[in-house]
C-alpha positions in Angstrom: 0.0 0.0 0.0 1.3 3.4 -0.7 2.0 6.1 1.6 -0.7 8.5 0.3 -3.5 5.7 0.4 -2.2 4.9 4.0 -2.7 8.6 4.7 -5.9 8.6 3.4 -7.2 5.6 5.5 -5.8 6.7 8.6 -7.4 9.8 8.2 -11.4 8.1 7.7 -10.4 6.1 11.1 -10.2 9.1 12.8 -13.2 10.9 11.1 -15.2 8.2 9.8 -18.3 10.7 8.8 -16.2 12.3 6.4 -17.1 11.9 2.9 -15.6 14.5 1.5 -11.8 12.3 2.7 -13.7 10.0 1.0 -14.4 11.8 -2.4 -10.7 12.9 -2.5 -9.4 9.4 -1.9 -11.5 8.5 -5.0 -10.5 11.2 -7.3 -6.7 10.3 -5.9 -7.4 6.2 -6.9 -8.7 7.2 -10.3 -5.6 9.1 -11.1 -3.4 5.7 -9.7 -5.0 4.1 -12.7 -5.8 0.5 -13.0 -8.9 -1.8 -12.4 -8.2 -2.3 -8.7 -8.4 1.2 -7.9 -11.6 1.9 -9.9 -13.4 -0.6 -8.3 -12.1 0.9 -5.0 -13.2 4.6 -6.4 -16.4 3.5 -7.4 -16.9 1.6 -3.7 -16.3 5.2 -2.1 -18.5 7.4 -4.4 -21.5 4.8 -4.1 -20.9 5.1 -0.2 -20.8 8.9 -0.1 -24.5 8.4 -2.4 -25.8 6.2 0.1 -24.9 8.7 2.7 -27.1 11.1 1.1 -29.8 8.7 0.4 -33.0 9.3 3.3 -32.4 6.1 5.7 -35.1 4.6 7.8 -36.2 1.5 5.9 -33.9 -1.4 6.3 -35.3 -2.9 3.1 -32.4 -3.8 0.4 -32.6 -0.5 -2.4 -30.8 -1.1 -5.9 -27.9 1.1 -4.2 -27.2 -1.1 -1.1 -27.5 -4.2 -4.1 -24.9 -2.4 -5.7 -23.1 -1.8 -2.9 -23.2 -5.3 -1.7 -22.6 -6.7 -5.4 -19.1 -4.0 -5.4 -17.8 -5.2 -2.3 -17.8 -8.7 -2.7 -14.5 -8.1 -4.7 -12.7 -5.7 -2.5 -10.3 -6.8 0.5 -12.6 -7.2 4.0 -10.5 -4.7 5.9 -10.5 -2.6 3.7 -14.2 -2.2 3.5 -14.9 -2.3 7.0 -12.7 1.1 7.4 -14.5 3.0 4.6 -18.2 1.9 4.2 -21.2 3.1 5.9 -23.5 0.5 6.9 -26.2 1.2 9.5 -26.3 -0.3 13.0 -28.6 -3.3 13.9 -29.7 -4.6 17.2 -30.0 -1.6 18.9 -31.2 -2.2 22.2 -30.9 1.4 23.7 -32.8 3.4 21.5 -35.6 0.7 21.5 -35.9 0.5 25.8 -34.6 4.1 26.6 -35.6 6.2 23.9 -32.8 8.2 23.0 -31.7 8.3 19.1 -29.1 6.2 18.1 -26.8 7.5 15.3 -27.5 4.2 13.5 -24.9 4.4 11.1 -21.1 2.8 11.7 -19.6 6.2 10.2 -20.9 8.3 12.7 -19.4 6.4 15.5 -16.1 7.2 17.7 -13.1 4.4 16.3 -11.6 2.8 18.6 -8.1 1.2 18.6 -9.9 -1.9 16.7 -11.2 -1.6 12.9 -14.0 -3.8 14.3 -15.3 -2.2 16.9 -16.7 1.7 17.5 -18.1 3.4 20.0 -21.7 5.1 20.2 -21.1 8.4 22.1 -25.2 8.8 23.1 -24.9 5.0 24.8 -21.5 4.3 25.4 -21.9 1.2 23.8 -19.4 -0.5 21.9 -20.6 -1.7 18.0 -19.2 -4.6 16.5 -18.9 -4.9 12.6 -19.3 -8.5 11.6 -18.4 -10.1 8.3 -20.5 -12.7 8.9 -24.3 -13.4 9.7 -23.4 -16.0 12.5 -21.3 -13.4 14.2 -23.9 -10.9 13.7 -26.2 -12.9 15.6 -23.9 -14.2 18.4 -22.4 -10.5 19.2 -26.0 -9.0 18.5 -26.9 -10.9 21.3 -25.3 -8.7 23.7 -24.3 -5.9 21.5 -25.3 -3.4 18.6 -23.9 -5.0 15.6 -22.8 -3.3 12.0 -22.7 -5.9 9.5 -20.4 -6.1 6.2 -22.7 -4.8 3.3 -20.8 -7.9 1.0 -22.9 -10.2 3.1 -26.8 -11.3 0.9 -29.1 -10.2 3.5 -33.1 -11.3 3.7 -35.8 -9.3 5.7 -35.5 -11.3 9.3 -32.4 -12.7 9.1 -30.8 -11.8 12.6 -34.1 -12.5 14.0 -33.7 -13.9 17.9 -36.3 -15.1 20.5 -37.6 -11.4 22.8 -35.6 -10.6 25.6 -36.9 -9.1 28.9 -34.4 -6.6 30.8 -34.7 -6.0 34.3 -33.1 -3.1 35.9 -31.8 -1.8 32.2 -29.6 -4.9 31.3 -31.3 -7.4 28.7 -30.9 -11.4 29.9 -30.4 -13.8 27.6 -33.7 -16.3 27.2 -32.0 -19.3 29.3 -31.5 -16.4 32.3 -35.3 -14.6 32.0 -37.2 -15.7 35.5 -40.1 -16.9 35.1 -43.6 -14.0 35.3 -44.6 -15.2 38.5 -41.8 -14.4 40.9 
């Protein structure tokens, strides 16, 4: 990797929300030449669309098919530091009302490429690059999930939960209604 692509990665980690790092890192792959970097460049720009696109449905739209379909060729760590996929499993907003960011480019990085943070609940996010990871860290955490992954309406679907004094048991640890 080159010293100017390095540059431009670091500096997403440390401002994720950033498209316009994103635009320039795009216009700088395109000059770099080759297929490998247009496929990278035309990763970015359909990110910083999406980003502009109104969210609230978490229905597949042709440009999160096309961002799935573009992905599945690009290197997994690589993605994971520049895409913007939306958070799943949120258990805060849903039991204390507050607004979740909902997207993983809007969250603090950490030291871990995997993990951010949620400033509103000081909750660490996970991005997983797998649906089976999804659902065993959305168990106990939000979850951002690789957009290279085929997704279907239900698919990290889990039995309800109850939560008793705002921490959320697992099913085999829920005591029974009568006590």
């Amino acid at each position: 990797m080159k010293p100017k692509e390095a540059a431009f990665l670091d500096a997403i980690r440390r401002n994720p929300a950033d498209d316009v790092t994103r635009l320039v890192y795009a216009d700088w792959l395109d000059e770099q030449g080759g297929e490998a970097n247009a496929k990278k460049s035309a990763f970015l720009r359909l990110v910083s669309r999406l980003a502009e696109a109104p969210s609230g449905t978490d229905e597949p739209t042709p440009l999160r098919t096309d961002l799935r379909e573009m992905a599945k060729g690009l290197d997994k760590k690589w993605v994971r530091v520049v895409c913007t996929v939306p958070i799943e499993l949120c258990r805060i907003e849903l039991e204390f009302a507050y607004e979740c960011p909902k997207q993983w480019d809007r969250l603090r990085p950490t030291a871990k490429d995997n993990v951010r943070c949620c400033k509103a609940c000081a909750q660490n996010v996970y991005y997983c690059t797998s649906l089976s990871d999804a659902r065993k860290k959305g168990r106990f955490h939000c979850v951002a999930i690789d957009p290279r992954l085929s997704r279907r309406s239900g698919d990290l679907s889990r039995s309800p939960r109850r939560v008793r004094m705002g921490r959320f048991l697992p099913p085999r640890l829920v005591p029974p209604l009568d006590e």
